[in-house]
C-alpha positions in Angstrom: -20.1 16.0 6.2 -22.4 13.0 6.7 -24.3 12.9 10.3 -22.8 9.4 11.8 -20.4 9.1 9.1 -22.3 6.4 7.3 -19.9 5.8 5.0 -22.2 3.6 2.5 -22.9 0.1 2.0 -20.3 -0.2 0.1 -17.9 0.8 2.0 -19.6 -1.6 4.8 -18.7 -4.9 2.5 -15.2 -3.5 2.3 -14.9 -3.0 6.0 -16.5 -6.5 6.9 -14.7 -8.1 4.4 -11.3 -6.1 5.9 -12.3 -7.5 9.4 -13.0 -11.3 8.3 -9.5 -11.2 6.6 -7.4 -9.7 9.4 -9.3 -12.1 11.9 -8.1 -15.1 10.0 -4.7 -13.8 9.3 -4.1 -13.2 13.5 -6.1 -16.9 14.0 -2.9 -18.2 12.2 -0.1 -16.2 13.5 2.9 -18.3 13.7 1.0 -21.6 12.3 3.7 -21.9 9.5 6.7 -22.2 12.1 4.9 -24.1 14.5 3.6 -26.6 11.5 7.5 -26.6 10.9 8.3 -27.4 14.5 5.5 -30.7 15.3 4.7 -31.6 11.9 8.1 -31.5 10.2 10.4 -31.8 13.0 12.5 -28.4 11.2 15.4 -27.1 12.6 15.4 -23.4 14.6 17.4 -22.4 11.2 15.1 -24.0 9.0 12.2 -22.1 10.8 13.9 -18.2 10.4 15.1 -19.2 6.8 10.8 -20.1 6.2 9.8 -16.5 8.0 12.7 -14.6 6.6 13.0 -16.0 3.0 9.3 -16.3 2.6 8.7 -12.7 3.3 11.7 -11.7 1.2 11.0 -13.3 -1.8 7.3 -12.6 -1.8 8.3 -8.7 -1.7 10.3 -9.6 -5.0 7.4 -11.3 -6.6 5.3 -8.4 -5.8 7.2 -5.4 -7.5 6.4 -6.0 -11.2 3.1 -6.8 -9.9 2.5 -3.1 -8.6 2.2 -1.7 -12.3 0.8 -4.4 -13.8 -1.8 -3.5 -10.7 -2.2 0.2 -11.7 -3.8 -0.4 -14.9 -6.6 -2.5 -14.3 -9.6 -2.4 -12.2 -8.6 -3.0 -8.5 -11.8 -4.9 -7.3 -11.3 -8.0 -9.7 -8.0 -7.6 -8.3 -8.6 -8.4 -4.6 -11.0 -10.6 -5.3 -8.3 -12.3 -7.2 -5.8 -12.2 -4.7 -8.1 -13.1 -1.6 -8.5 -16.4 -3.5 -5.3 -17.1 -4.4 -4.3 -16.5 -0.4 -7.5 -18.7 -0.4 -6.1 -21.4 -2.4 -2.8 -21.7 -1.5 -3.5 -21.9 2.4 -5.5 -24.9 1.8 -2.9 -27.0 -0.1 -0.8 -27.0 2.7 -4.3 -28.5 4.5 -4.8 -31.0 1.8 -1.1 -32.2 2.1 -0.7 -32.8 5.6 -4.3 -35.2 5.3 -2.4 -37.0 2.6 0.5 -37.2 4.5 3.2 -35.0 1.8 3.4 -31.8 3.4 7.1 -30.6 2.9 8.8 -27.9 3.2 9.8 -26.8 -0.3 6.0 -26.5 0.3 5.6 -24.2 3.4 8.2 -22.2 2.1 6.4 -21.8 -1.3 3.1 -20.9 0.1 4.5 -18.6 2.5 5.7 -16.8 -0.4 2.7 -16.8 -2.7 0.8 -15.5 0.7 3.4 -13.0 1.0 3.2 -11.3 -2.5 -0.6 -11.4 -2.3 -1.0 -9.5 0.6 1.4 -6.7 -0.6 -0.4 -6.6 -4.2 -4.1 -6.5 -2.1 -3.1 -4.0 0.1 -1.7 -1.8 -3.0 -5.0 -2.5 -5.0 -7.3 -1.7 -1.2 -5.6 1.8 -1.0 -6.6 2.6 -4.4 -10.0 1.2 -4.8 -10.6 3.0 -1.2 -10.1 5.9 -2.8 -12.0 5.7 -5.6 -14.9 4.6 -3.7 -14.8 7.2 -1.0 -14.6 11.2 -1.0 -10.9 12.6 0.4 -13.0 14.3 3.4 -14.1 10.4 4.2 -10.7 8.8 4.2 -9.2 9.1 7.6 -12.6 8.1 9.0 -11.8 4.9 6.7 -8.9 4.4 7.9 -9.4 4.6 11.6 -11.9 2.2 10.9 -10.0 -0.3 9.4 -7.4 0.8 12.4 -9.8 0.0 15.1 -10.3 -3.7 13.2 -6.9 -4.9 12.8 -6.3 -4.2 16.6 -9.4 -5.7 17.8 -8.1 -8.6 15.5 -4.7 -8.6 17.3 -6.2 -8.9 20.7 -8.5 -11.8 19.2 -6.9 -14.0 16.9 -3.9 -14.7 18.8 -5.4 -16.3 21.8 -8.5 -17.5 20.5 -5.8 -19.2 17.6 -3.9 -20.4 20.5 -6.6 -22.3 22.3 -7.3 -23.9 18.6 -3.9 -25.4 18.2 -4.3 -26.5 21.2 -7.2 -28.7 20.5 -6.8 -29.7 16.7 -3.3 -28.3 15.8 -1.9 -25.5 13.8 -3.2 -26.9 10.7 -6.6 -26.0 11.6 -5.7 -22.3 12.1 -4.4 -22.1 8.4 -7.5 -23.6 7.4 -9.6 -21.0 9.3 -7.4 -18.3 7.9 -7.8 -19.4 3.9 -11.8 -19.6 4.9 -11.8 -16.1 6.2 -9.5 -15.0 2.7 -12.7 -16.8 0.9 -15.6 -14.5 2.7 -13.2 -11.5 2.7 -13.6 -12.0 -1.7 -17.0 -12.3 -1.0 -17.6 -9.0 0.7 -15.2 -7.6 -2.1 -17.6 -9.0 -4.5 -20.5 -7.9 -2.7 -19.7 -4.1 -2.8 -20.9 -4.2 -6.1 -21.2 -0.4 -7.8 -19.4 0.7 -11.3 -15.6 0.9 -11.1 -14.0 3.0 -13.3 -11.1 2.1 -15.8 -8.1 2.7 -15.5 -7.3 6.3 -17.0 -5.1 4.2 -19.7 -4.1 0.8 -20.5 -0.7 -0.6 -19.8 1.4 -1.3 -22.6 1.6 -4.4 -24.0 5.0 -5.2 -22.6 6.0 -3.8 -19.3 9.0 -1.9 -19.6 12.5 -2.3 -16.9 11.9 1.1 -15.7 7.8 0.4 -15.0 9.6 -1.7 -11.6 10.2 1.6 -10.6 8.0 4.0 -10.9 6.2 3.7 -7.3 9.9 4.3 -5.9 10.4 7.3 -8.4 7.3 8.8 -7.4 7.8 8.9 -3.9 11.4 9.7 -3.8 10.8 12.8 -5.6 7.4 14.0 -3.2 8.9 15.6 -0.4 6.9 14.9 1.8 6.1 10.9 1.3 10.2 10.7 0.8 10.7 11.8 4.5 7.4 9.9 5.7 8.4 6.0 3.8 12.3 6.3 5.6 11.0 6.9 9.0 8.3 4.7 8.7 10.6 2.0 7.1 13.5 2.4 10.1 10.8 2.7 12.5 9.1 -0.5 11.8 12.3 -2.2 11.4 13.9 -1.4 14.4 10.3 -2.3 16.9 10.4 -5.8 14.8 14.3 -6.4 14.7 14.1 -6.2 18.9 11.0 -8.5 19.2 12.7 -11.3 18.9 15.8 -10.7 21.1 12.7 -9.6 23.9 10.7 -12.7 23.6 14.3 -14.6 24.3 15.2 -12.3 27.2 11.5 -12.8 28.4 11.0 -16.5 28.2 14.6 -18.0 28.6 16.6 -15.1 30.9 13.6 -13.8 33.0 11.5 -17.2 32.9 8.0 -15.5 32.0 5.5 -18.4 31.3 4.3 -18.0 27.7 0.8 -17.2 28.3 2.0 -14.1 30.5 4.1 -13.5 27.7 0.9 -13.3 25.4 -0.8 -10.9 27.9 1.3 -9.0 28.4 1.4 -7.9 24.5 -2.2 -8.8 23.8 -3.7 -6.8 26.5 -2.2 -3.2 25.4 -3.3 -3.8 21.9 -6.7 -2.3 23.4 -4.8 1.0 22.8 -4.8 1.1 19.5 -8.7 0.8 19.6 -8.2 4.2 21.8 -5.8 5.7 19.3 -7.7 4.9 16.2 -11.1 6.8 17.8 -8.7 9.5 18.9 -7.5 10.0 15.3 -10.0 12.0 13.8 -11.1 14.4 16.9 -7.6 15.2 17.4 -6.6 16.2 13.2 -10.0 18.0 13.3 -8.5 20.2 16.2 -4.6 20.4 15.5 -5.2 19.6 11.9 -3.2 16.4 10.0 0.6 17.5 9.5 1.2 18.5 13.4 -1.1 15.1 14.7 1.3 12.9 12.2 4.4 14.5 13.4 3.3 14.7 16.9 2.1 10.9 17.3 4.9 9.8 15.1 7.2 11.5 17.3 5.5 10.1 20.6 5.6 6.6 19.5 9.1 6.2 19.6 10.0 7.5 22.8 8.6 3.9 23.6 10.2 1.0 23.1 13.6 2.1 24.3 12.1 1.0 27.8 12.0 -2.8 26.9 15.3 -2.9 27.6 15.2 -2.6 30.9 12.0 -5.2 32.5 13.1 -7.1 35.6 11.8 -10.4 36.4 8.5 -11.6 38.2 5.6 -9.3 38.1 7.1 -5.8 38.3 9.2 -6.7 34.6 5.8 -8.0 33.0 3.8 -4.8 34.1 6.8 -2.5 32.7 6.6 -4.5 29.0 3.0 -4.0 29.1 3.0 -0.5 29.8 5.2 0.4 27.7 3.5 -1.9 24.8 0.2 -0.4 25.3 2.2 3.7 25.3 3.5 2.5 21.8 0.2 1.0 20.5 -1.7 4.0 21.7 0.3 6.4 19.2 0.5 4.0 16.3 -3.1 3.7 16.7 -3.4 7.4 16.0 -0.2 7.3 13.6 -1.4 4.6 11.6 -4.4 6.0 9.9 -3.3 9.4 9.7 -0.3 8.3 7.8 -2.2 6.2 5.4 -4.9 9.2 4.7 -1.9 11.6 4.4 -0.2 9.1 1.8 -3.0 8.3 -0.1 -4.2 12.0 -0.4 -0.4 13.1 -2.0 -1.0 10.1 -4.3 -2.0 11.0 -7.8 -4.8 8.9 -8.1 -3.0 6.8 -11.6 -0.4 5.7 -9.1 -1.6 5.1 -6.1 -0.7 0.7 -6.8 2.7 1.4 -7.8 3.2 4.0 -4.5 1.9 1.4 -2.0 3.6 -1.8 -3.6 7.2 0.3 -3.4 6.3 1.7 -0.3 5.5 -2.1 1.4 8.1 -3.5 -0.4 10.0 -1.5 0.9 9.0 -1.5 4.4 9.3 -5.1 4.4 12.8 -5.5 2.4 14.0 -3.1 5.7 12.4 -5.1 8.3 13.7 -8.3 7.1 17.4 -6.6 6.8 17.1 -5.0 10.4 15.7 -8.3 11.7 18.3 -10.1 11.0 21.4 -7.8 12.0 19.8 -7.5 15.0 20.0 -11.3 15.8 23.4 -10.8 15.4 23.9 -7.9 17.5 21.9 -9.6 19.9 24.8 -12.4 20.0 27.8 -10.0 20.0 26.2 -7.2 22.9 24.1 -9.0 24.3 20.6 -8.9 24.4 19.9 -5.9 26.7 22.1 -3.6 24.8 20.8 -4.9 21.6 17.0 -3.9 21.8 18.5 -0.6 24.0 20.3 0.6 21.0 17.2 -0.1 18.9 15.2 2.4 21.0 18.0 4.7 21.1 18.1 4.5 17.4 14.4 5.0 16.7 15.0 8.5 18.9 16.2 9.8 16.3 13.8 8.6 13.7 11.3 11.9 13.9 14.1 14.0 12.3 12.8 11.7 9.0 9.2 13.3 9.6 8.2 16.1 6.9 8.3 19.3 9.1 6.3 20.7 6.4 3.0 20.1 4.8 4.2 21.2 1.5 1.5 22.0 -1.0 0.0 19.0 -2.5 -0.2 18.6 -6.3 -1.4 15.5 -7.7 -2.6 14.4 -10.9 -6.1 13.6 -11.7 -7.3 11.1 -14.0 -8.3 13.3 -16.6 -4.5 14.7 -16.3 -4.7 17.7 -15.3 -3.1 19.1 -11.9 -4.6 20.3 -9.2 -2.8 22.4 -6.3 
């Protein structure tokens, strides 16, 4: 194993270029609702039809695009897709100077945006792989860990104080900049990347849509791992929303206590992500993925219960920075564990089904939750969230079953 784990200088454009990306992405979070909000005076429906729809839709566009993905080489790919994100950012720029924005066009962008981040991070999982050895991966991934949470205690109030002074459009701005470096580190990796180990056929057939979800649904260990990871994302983001109203309306918690008190814990996710490694080269990967994916959802069931003033905040944050902590070791174990069950010709097809469908169950969750939020109040709407991801380790695979994958020569290897 390499002293220092220099992973290459290849590797180090993909990384800076990883960072740049997920900086600008956090710069802008919530830019399209607020541009929404001041610049076209939209409605509070208006505003969750634009995150809801957008998302939705873009996971649509994106499933035919995970096989059409598979068969080419990946780098061209995100460089492709960084500047498409690039492109499409900056008409909604050039429209508000002229004075047109809409938005037919928000929504529009918000889409294209959407379905290029899903096919990029289906193309980044397999051109990681290619580029790295398997005994290299999780120290990858904890990398690229470490970065989006540094990103996430970053971008949100640096964004913040940038709105502030020249509006939400400049964030968007900043974000397609940082999509334009992040091709240019892409493109700076250089090296020779392999073909694909066959072309697609000329016309892509109905049942191509679904080979990622084939694949995985008959693995039995990704089955287990894609439902708990799908319920368990989908139940922490279906309760945000009902705990930012129960925060800022009910309990009166200024907004910029509001953004400490999630920004703040997001530090221990940088603690997780160094604790990854250390802890599977001790206990080894299958009982550090069920262990830390077990962990993390004995969490959030505790949001349910902050009181006001300074006691309430402290308990959010605490229990914020308990749950980071464990995703931050979850995270990159899980995506090393995916990746390395994922025969190397369908590792696109695997991640676009597996986001899509992610994302499809977030969305759903997201919005039954507003409406149990309505009808049990909003208490006993996120408790029964937490209660409900309690049960969500029984999805874990309680066994590392043996691991056959195909190579790209196609032969098997156990």
């Amino acid at each position: 194993m390499r002293s220092g784990y220099r992973l290459g200088r290849r590797f180090g454009w993909l990384w800076a270029a990883y960072g740049t990306s997920a900086l600008g992405t956090w710069l802008a979070f919530g830019a399209f609702p607020l541009i929404a909000l001041q610049v076209l005076h939209a409605s509070p429906a208006e505003v969750a039809t634009l995150s809801a729809v957008g998302a939705a839709a873009g996971a649509a566009v994106a499933v035919p695009l995970g096989p059409w993905v598979e068969f080419r080489r990946k780098r061209p790919v995100l460089i492709a897709t960084d500047l498409v994100r690039c492109a499409a950012l900056l008409t909604v720029a050039a429209a508000f100077a002229l004075g047109v924005l809409t938005f037919v066009q928000l929504l529009l962008v918000s889409v294209v945006v959407a379905a290029s981040d899903i096919v990029f991070r289906a193309a980044s999982g397999a051109y990681l792989k290619s580029l790295l050895p398997p005994e290299d991966l999780l120290v990858a991934n904890a990398r690229f860990e470490s970065t989006a949470w540094t990103a996430t205690v970053v971008g949100p109030p640096l964004g913040g104080a940038v709105t502030g002074l020249l509006g939400p459009v400049a964030t968007v701005v900043a974000d397609a900049v940082s999509h334009l470096l992040s091709a240019l580190g892409i493109r700076a990796t250089g090296g020779h990347e392999a073909p694909p180990g066959r072309r697609a056929a000329p016309r892509m057939r109905a049942g191509d849509l679904l080979d990622g979800w084939r694949y995985v649904l008959a693995d039995a260990t990704l089955r287990p791992l894609l439902l708990h990871t799908a319920l368990f994302n989908g139940l922490v983001t279906a309760a945000s929303p009902l705990l930012a109203v129960l925060l800022l309306g009910r309990l009166g918690v200024a907004p910029w206590q509001y953004g400490l008190a999630f920004a703040a814990p997001s530090v221990g996710g940088l603690v997780g992500a160094r604790l990854a490694r250390p802890l599977v080269t001790r206990f080894g990967q299958h009982r550090v993925l069920v262990t830390a994916g077990t962990l993390r959802t004995l969490w959030p069931v505790g949001l349910a219960f902050p009181g006001p003033g300074t006691g309430g905040l402290l308990l959010v944050a605490g229990v914020e920075a308990g749950l980071i902590l464990c995703c931050g070791v979850f995270n990159p174990v899980c995506a090393t564990y995916r990746l390395e069950r994922t025969a190397t010709g369908r590792v696109a097809r695997t991640l676009t089904a597996w986001t899509v469908t992610v994302r499809a169950t977030t969305a759903l969750l997201t919005a039954v939750w507003g409406v149990l939020g309505g009808l049990l109040g909003l208490r006993t709407a996120i408790g029964l969230a937490g209660v409900l991801l309690l049960a969500t380790p029984l999805l874990l695979p309680r066994r590392d079953h043996c691991l056959k994958v195909e190579t790209g020569t196609g032969h098997r290897l156990t």
